[in-house]
C-alpha positions in Angstrom: -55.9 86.3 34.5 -57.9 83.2 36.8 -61.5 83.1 36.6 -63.1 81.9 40.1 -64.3 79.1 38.3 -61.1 77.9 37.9 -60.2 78.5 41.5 -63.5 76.1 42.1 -61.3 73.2 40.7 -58.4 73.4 42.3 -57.5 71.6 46.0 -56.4 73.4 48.8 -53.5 71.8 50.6 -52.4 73.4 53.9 -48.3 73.2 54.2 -48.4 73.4 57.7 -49.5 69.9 58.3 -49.7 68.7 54.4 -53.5 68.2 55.1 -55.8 68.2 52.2 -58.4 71.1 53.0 -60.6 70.2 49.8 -61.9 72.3 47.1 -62.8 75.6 47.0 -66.6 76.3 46.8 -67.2 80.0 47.3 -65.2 83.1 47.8 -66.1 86.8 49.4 -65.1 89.7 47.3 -64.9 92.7 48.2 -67.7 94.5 45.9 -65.9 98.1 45.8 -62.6 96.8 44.3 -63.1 93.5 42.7 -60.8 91.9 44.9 -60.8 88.8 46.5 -60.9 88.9 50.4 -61.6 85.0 51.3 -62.1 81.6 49.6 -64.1 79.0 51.5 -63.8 75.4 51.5 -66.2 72.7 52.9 -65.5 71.6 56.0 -65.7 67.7 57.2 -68.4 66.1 56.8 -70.5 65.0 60.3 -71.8 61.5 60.1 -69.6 59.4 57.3 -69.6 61.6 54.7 -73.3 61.4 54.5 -74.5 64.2 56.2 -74.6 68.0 55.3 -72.1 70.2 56.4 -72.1 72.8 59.4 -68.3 74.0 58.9 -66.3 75.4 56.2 -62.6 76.8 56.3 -62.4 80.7 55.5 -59.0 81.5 54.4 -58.2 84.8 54.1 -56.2 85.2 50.3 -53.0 86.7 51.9 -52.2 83.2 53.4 -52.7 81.5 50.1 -48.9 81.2 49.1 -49.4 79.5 45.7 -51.8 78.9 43.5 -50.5 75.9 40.9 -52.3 74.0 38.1 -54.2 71.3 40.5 -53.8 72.8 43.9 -53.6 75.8 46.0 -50.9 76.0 49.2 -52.0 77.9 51.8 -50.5 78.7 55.5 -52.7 78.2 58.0 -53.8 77.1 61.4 -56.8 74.9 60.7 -58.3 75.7 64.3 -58.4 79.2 63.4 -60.0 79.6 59.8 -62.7 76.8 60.5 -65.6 78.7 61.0 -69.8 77.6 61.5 -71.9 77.9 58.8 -74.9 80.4 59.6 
């Protein structure tokens, strides 16, 4: 059994493209079951790093394909999952 905190340390790679997505920082779970619908990860940064951010990636869990020690491999089209944050 994972804990979400442990899914908090691990980095998302995308095989599609080998990109580095970054680390997860939040999921949505679905309150009903207990199951995990989405986990989110930061989006770029704007200016240099040094402003906030106004993206994130929302993956949805059935395109997560592993889930190792370090890292997580998802499939995904990057266009597609990043989303505006509200």
């Amino acid at each position: 059994m994972a804990r979400i905190e442990d899914l908090k340390q691990k980095e998302v790679i995308n095989i599609q493209d080998g990109s580095r997505l970054g680390f997860v920082s939040d999921v949505d779970i679905n309150v009903k079951t207990g199951c995990i619908i989405n986990i989110i990860v930061d989006g770029p940064c704007k200016v240099f790093g040094l402003f906030g951010k106004d993206t994130e990636y929302v993956i949805n869990w059935c395109d997560i394909k592993k889930i190792g020690d370090d890292i997580i491999l998802v499939d995904v089209d990057v266009d597609c999952v990043l989303k505006d944050v509200k």
